[in-house]
VEXRONU-747191 format. One record per residue: residue in three letters; y, x, z of N, C-alpha, C, O in turn. Coordinates in steps of 0.05 Angstrom, whole numbers. Layout:
! residues N
- code,nyy,nxx,nzz,cayy,caxx,cazz,cyy,cxx,czz,oyy,oxx,ozz
- ALA,Y,X,Z,Y,X,Z,Y,X,Z,Y,X,Z
...
***
This chain:
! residues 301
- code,nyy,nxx,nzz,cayy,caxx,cazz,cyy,cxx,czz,oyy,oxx,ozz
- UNK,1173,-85,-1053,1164,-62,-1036,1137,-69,-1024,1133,-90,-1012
- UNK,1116,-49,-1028,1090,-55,-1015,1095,-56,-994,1116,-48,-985
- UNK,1068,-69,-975,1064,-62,-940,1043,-58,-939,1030,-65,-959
- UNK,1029,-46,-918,1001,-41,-921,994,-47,-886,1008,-62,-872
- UNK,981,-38,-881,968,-40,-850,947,-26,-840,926,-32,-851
- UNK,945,-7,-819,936,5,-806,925,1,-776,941,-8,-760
- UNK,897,8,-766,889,1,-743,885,39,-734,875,59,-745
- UNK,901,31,-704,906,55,-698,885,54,-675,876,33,-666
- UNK,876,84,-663,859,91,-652,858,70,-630,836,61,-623
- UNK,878,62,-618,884,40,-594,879,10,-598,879,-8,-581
- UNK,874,11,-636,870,-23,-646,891,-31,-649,890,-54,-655
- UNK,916,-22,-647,942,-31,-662,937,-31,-695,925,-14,-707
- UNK,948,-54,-705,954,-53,-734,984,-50,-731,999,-63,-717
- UNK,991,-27,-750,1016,-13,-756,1022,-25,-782,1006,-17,-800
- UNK,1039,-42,-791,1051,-47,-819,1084,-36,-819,1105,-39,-806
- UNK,1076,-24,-841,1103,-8,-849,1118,-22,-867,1110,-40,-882
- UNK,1145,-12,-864,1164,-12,-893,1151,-10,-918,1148,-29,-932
- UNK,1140,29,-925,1134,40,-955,1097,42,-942,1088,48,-919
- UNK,1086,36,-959,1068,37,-968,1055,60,-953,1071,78,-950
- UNK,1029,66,-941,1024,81,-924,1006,101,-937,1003,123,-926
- UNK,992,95,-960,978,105,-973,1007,130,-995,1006,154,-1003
- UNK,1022,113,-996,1044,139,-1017,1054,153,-992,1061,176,-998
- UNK,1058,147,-964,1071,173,-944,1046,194,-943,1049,218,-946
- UNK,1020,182,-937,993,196,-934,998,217,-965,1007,240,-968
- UNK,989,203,-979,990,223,-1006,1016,249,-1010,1018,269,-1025
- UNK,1034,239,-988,1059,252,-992,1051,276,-981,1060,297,-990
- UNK,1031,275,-958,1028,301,-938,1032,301,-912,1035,321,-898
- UNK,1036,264,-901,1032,268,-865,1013,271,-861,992,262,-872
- UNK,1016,286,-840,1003,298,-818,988,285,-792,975,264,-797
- UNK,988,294,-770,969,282,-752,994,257,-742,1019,257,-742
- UNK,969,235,-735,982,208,-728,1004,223,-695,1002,243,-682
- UNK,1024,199,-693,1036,201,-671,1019,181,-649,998,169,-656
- UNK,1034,180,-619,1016,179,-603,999,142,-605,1009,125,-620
- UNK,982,137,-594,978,106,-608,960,101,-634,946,81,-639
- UNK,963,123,-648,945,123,-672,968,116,-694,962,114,-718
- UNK,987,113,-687,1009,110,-708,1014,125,-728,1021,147,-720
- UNK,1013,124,-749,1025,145,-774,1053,149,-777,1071,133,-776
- UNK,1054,182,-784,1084,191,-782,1096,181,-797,1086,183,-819
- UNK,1121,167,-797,1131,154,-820,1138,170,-846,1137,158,-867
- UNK,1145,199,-846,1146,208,-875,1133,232,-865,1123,236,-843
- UNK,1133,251,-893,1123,281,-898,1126,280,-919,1128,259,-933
- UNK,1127,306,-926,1128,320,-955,1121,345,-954,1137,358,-941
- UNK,1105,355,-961,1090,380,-971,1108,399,-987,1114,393,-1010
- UNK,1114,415,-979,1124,430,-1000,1125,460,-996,1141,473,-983
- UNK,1105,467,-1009,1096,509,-1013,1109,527,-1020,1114,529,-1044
- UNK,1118,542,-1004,1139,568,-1020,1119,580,-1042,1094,582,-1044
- UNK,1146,589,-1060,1133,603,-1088,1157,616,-1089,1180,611,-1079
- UNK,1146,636,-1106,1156,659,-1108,1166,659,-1138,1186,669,-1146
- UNK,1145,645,-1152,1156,656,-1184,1188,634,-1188,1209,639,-1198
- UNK,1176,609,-1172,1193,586,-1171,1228,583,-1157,1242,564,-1165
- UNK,1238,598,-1142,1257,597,-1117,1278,577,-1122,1290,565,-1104
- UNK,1284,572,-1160,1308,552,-1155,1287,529,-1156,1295,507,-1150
- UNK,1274,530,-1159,1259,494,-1164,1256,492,-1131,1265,471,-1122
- UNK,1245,509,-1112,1251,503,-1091,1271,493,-1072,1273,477,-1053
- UNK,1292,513,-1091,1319,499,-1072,1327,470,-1083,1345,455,-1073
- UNK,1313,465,-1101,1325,438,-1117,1310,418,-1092,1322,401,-1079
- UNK,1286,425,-1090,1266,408,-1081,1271,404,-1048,1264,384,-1036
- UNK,1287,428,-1036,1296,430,-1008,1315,411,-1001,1318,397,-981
- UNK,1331,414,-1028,1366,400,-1026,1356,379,-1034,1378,366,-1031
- UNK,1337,357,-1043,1331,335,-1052,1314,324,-1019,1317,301,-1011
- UNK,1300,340,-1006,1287,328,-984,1310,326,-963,1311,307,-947
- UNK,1327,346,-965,1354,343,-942,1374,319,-948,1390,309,-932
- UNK,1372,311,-972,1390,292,-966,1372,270,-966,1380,254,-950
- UNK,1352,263,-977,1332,247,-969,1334,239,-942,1336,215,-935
- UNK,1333,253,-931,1331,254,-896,1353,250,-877,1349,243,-853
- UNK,1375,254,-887,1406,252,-888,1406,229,-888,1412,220,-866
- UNK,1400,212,-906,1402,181,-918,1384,164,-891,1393,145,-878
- UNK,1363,173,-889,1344,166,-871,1361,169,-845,1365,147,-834
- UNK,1373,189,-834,1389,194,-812,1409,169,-802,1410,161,-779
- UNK,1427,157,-830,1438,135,-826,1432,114,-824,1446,98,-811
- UNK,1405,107,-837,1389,83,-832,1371,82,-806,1356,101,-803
- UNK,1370,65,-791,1354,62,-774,1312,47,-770,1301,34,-788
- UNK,1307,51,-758,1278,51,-765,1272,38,-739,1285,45,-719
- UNK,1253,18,-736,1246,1,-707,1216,-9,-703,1208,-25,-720
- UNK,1202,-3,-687,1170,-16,-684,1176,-36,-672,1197,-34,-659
- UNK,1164,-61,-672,1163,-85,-670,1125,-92,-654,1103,-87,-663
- UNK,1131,-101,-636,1106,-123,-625,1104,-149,-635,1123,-163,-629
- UNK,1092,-156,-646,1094,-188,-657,1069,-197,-654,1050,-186,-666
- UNK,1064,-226,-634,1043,-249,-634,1032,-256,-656,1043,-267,-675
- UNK,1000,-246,-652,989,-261,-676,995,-280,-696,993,-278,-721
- UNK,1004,-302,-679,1014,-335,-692,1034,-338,-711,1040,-357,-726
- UNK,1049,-302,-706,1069,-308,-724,1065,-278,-751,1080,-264,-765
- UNK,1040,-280,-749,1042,-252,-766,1044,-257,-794,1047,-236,-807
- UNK,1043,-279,-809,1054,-289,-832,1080,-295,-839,1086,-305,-861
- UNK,1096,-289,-820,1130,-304,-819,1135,-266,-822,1156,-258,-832
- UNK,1115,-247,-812,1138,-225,-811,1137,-212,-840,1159,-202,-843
- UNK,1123,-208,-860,1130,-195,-899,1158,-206,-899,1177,-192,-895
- UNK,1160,-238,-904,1182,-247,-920,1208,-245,-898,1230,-251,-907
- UNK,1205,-238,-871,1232,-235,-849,1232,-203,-851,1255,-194,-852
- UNK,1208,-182,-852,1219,-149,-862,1228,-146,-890,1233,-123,-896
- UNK,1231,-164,-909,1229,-160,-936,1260,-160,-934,1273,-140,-939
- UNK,1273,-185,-927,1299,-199,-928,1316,-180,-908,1338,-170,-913
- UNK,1298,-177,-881,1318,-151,-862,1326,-130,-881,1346,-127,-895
- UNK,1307,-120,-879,1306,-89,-901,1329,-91,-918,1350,-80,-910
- UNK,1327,-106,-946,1337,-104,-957,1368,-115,-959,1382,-112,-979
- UNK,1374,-127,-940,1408,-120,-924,1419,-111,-899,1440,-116,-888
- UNK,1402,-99,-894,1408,-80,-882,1405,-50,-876,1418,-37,-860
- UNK,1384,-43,-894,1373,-15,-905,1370,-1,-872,1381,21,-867
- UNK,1356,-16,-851,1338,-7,-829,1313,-12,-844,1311,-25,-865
- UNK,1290,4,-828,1261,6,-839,1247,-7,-812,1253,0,-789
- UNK,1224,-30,-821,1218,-44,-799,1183,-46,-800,1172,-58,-818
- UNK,1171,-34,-780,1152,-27,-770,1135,-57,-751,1144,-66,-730
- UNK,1114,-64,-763,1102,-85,-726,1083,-77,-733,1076,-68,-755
- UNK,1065,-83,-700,1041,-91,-707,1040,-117,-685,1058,-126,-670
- UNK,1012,-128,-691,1007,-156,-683,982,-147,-674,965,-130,-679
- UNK,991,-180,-646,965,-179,-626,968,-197,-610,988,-211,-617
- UNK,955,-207,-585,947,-230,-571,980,-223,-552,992,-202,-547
- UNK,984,-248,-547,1015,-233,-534,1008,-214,-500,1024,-198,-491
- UNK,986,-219,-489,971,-220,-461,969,-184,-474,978,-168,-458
- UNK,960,-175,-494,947,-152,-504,972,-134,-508,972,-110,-503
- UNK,992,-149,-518,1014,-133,-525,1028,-122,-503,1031,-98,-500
- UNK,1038,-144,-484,1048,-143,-458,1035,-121,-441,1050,-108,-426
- UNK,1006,-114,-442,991,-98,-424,1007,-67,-435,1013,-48,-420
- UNK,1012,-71,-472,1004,-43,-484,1033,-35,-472,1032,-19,-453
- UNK,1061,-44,-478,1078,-50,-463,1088,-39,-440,1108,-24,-440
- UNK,1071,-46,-414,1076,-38,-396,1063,-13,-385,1070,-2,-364
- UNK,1041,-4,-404,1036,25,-409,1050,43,-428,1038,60,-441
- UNK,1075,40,-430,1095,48,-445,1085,67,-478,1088,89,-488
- UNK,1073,39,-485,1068,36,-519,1094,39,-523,1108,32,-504
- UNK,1110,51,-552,1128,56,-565,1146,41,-582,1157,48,-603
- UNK,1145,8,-562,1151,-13,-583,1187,-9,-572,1197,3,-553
- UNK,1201,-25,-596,1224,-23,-592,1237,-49,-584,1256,-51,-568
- UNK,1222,-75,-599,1227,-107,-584,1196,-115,-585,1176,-104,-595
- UNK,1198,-139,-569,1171,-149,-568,1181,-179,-582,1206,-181,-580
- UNK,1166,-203,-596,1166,-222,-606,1137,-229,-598,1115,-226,-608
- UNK,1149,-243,-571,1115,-259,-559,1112,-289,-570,1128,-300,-585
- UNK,1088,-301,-559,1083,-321,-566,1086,-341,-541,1076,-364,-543
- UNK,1101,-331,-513,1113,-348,-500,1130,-339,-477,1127,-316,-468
- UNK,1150,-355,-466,1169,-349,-445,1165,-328,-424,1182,-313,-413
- UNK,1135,-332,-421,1130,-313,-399,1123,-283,-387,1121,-272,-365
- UNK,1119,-276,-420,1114,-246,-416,1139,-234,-419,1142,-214,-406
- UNK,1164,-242,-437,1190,-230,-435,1200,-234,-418,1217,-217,-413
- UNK,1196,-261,-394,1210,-252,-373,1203,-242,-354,1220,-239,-336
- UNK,1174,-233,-351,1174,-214,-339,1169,-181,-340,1164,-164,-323
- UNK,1172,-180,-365,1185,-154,-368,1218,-160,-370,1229,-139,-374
- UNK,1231,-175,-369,1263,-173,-356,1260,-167,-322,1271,-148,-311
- UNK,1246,-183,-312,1239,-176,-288,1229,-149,-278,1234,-143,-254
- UNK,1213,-130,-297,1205,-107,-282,1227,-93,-296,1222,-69,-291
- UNK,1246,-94,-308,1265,-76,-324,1256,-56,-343,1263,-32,-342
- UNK,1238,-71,-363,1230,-69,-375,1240,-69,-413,1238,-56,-433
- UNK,1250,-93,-403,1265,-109,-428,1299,-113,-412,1306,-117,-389
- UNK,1316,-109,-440,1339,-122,-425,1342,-156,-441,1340,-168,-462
- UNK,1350,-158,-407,1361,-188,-406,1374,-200,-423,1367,-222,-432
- UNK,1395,-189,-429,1410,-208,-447,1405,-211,-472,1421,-224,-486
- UNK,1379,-198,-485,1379,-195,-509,1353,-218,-522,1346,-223,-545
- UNK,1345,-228,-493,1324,-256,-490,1335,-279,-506,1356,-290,-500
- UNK,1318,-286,-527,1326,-324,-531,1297,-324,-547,1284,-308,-559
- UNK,1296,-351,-541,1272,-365,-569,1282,-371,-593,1299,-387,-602
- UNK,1264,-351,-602,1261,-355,-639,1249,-372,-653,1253,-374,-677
- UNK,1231,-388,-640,1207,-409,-651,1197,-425,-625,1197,-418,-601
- UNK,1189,-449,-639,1169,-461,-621,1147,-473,-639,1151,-489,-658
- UNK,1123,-463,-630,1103,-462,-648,1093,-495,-635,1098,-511,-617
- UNK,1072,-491,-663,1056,-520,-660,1026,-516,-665,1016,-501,-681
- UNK,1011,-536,-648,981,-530,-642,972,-551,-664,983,-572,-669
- UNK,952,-542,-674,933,-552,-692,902,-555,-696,894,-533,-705
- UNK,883,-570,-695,860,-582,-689,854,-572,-721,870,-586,-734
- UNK,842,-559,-735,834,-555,-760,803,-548,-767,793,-530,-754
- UNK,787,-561,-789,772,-543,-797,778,-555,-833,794,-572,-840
- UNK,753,-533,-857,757,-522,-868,747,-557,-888,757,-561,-910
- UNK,734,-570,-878,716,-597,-888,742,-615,-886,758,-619,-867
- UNK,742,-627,-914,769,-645,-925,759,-664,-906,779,-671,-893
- UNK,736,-678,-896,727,-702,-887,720,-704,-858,709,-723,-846
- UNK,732,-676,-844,707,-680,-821,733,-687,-796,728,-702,-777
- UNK,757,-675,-800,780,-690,-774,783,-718,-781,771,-727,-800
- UNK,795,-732,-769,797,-755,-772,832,-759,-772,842,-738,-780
- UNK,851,-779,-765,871,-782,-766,873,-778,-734,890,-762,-726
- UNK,859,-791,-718,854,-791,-694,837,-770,-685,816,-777,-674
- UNK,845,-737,-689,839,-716,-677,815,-726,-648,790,-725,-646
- UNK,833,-733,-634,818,-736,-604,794,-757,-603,775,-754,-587
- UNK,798,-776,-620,780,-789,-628,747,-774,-636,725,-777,-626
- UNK,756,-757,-658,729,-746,-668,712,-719,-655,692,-708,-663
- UNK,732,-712,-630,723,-686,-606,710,-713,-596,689,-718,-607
- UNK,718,-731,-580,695,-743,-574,676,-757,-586,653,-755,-579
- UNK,684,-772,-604,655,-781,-617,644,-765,-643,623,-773,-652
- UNK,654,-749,-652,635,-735,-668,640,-687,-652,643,-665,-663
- UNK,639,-694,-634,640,-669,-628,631,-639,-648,607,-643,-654
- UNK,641,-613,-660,634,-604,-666,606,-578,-656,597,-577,-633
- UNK,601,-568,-670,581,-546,-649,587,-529,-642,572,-519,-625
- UNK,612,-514,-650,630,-493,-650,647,-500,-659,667,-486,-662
- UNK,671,-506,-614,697,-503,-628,713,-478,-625,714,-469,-602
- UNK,727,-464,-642,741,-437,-642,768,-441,-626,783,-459,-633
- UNK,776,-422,-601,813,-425,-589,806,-396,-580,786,-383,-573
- UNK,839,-392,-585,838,-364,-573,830,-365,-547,817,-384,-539
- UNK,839,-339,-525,828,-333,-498,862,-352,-486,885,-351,-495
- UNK,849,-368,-465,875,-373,-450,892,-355,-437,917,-355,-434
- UNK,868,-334,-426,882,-312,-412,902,-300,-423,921,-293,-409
- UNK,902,-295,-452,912,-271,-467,926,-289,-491,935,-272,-506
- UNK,930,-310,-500,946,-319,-522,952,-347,-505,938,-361,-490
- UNK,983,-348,-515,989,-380,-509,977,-404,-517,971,-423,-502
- UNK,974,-401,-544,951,-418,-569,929,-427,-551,923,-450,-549
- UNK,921,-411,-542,894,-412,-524,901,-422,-496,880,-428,-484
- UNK,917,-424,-485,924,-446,-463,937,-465,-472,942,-481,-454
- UNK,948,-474,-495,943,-498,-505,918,-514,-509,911,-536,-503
- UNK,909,-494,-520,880,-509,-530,862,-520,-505,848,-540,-506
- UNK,865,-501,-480,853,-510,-460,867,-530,-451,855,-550,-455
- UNK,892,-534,-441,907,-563,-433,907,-579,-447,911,-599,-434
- UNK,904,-586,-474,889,-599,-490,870,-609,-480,872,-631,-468
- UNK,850,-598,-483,820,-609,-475,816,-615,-448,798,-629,-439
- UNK,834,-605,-437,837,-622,-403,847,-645,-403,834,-666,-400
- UNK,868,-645,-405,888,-671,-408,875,-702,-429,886,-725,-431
- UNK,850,-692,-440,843,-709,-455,804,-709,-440,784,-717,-452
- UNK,804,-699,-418,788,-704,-404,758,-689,-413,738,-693,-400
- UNK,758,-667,-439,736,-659,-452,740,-621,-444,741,-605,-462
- UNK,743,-612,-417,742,-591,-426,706,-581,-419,689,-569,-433
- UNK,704,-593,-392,680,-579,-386,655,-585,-406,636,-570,-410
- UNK,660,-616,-422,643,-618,-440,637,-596,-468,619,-592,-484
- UNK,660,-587,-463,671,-564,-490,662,-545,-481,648,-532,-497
- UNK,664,-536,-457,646,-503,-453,629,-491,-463,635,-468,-469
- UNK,607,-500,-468,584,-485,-484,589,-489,-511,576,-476,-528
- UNK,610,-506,-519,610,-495,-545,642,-480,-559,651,-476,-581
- UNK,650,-476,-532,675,-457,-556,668,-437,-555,655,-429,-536
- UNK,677,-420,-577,680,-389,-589,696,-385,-580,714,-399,-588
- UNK,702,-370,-562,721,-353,-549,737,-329,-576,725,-314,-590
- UNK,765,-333,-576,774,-311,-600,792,-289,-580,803,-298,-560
- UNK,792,-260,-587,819,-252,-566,847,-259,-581,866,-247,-570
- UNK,855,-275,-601,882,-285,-600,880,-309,-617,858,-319,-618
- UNK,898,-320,-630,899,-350,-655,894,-338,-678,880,-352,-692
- UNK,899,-322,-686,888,-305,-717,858,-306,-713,848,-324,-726
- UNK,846,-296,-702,817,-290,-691,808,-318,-693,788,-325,-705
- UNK,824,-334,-682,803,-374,-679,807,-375,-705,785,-373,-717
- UNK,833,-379,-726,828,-384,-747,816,-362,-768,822,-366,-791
- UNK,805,-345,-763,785,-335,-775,749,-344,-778,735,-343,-798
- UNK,745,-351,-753,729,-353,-742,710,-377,-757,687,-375,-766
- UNK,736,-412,-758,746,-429,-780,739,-425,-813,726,-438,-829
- UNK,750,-407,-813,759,-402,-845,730,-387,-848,719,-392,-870
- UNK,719,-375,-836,691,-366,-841,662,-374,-844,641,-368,-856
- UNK,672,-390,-826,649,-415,-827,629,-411,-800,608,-422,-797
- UNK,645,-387,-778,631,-384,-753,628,-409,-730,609,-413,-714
- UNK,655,-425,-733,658,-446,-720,663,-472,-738,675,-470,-760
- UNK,655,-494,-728,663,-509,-754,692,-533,-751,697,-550,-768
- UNK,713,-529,-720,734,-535,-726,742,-507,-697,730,-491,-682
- UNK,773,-515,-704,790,-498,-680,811,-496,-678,824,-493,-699
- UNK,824,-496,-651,853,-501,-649,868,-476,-670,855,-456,-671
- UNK,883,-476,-679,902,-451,-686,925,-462,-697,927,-486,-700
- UNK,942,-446,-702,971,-450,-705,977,-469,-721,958,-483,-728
- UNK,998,-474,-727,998,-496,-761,1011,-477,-782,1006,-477,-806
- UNK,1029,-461,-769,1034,-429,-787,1012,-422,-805,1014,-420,-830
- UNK,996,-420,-794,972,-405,-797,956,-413,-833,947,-399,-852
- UNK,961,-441,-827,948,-462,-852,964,-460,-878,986,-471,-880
- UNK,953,-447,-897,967,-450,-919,972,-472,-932,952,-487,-934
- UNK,995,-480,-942,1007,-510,-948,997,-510,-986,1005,-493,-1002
- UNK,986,-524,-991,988,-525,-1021,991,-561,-1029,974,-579,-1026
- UNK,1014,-561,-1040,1029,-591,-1047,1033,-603,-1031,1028,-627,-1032
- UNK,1044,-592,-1011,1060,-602,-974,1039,-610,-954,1042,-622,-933
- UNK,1013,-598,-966,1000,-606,-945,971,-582,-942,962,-567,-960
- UNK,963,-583,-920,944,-560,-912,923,-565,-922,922,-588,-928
- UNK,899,-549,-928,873,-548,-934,859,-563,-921,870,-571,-900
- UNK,833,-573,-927,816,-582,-919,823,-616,-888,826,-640,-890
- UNK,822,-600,-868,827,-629,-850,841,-625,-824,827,-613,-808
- UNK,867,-633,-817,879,-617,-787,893,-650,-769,900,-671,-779
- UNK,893,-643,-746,899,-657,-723,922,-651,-713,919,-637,-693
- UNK,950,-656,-720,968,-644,-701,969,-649,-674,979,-670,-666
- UNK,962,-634,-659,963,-639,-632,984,-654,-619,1005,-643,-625
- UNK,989,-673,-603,1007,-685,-599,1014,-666,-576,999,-648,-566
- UNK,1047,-675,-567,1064,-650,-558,1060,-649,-531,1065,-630,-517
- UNK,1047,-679,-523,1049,-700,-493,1017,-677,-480,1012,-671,-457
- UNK,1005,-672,-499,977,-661,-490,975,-632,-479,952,-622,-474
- UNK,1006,-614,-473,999,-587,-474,1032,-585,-474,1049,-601,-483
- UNK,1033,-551,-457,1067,-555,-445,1077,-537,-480,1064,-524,-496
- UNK,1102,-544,-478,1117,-539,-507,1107,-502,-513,1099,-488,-494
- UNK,1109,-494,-537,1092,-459,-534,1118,-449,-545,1120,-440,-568
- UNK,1139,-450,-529,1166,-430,-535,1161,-405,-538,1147,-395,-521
- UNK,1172,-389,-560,1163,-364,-571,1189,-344,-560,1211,-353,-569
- UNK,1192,-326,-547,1217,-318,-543,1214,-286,-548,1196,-271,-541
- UNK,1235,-280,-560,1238,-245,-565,1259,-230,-543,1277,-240,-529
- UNK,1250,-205,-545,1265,-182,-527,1273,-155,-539,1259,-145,-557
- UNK,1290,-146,-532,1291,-118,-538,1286,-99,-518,1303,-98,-500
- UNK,1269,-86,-517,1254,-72,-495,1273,-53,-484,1289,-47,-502
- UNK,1279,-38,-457,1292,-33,-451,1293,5,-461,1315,14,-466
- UNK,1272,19,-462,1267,39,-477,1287,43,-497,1302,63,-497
- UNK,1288,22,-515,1303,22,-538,1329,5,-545,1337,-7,-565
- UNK,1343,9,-510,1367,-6,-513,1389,-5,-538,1401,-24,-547
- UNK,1390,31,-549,1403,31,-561,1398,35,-584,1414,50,-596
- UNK,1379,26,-595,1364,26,-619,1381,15,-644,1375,-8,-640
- UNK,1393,14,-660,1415,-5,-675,1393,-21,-688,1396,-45,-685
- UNK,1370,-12,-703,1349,-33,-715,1338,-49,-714,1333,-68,-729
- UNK,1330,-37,-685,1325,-69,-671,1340,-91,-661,1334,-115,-659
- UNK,1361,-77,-654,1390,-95,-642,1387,-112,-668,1372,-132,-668
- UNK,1396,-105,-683,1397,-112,-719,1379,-138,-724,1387,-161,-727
- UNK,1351,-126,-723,1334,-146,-728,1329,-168,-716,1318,-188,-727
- UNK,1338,-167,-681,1333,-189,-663,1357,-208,-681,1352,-229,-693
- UNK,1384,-194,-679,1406,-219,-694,1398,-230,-720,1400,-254,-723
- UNK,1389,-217,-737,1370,-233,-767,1364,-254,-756,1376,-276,-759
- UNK,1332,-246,-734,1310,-269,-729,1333,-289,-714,1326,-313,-712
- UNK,1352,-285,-705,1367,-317,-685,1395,-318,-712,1411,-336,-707
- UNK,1402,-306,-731,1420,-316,-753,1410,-340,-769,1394,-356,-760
- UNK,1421,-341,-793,1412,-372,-807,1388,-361,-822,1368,-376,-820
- UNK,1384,-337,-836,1372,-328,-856,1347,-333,-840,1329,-350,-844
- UNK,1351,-315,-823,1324,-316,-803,1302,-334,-794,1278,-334,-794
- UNK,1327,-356,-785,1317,-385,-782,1311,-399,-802,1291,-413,-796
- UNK,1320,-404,-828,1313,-410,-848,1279,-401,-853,1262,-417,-860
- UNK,1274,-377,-849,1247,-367,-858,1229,-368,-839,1207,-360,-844
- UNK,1234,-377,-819,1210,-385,-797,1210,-416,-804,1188,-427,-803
- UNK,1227,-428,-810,1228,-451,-801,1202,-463,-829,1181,-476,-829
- UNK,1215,-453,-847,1195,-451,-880,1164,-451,-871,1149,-467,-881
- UNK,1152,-432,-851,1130,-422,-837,1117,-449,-818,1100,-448,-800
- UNK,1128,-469,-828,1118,-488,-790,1122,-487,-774,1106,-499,-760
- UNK,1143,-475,-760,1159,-469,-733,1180,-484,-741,1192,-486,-762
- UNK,1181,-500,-711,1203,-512,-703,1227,-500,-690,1217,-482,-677
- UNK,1253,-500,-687,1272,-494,-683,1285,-502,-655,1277,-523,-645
- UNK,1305,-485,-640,1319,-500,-626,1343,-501,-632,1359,-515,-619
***
């Protein structure tokens, strides 16, 4: 099943179930609120010469829709860091459970804001403890539906097989780069790692003029991979593995340097009774679930 992705008027990227280009071609109509695309349409013109092909085509969209009625459908908030763990976790939902699963991805600080301007998400999957609990706190999210799904891991990377060393901390200080890339602390966890990092190891104010500021960890490792910066913290998710090991040159950050980046999901309270999402939060904390994050570089609890 394709996915495609969409940036909505608000800068949401919307990734769908079906393919957004065959609903568009189908005949939706104007986006819903957010810049979101309607999830179906179908066009279909009265004719006159035609009336049974119509009714064929009526009675084929009604039960279409019928079918759709029983299955449930869920938008999803999901942290940048993990926007590669979500194809192969909607691929596997979907297809046992015949719900249709919708995210988009963003800095978790960005998501949380959209959130509490009552954006139309149904769970949120942040990139740390503290924005789900306090949307449990404003009653926002319900409580009981809180646990961590991941605990991510920070990574020192650039794109030069030769230029990290084994001793990460070692080569920030003695071979400093000119641009280093971390997300915003404000607005991604990744990025208050990266800053307690560089505190804790005594280099932040030295680092000032030269980091790239990203607004989330997708953004630093872009930034990386482009050749705007020439190393930067980002996920270890993030690094594609070819023969068990990542591209070019990475530092795992040690754990002692920066507080643990517990990833925790919610089901927003809007959509207490959503079955899809109920649905999908139990996947992501079942075995299947865990199995496919864990595949991703995420550690487990």
């Amino acid at each position: 099943m394709m996915r495609s992705g969409m940036r909505g008027g608000d800068g949401w990227n919307v990734i769908m179930g079906l393919d957004f280009r065959e609903k568009h071609a189908a005949g939706a109509s104007s986006p819903l609120p957010g810049g979101i695309p309607p999830v179906s349409g179908l066009a279909v013109r009265r004719s006159r010469r035609c009336p049974a092909l119509l009714a064929v085509v009526l009675l084929a969209v009604a039960c279409t829709r019928a079918g759709d009625a029983r299955a449930g459908e869920a938008l999803v908030a999901v942290a940048t860091n993990f926007a590669e763990v979500m194809p192969p976790l909607v691929e596997a939902f979907e297809g046992r459970s015949g719900h249709e699963l919708r995210y988009t991805t963003g800095s978790t600080g960005q998501l949380y804001a959209q959130i509490s301007k009552r954006a139309p998400f149904d769970a949120f999957l942040a990139a740390d403890t503290e924005r789900p609990e306090r949307l449990v706190a404003e009653e926002r999210a319900v409580a009981t539906s809180r646990f961590t799904y991941a605990r991510g891991r920070l990574v020192l990377w650039s794109r030069d097989a030769n230029r990290i060393e084994a001793d990460g901390a070692g080569t920030l200080r003695d071979a400093p780069p000119r641009k280093l890339a971390m997300a915003n602390p404000r607005l991604a966890p990744y990025g208050a790692a990266a800053r307690e990092t560089l505190e804790r190891l005594g280099l932040w104010d030295e680092f000032k003029p030269r980091i790239a500021m990203a607004q989330n960890v997708g953004q630093a490792y872009a930034m990386v991979h482009m050749g705007a910066a020439e190393m930067g913290f980002v996920a270890r998710s993030a690094l594609p593995a070819k023969d068990g090991d990542a591209p070019g040159s990475h530092w795992p950050v040690p754990a002692a340097l920066h507080d643990p980046i517990r990833q925790d999901a919610v089901l927003l309270a809007r959509s207490e009774d959503n079955a899809a999402a109920r649905a999908f939060l139990d996947f992501l904390a079942g075995p299947q679930g865990r199995r496919i994050i864990a595949d991703h570089g995420y550690e487990m609890e």
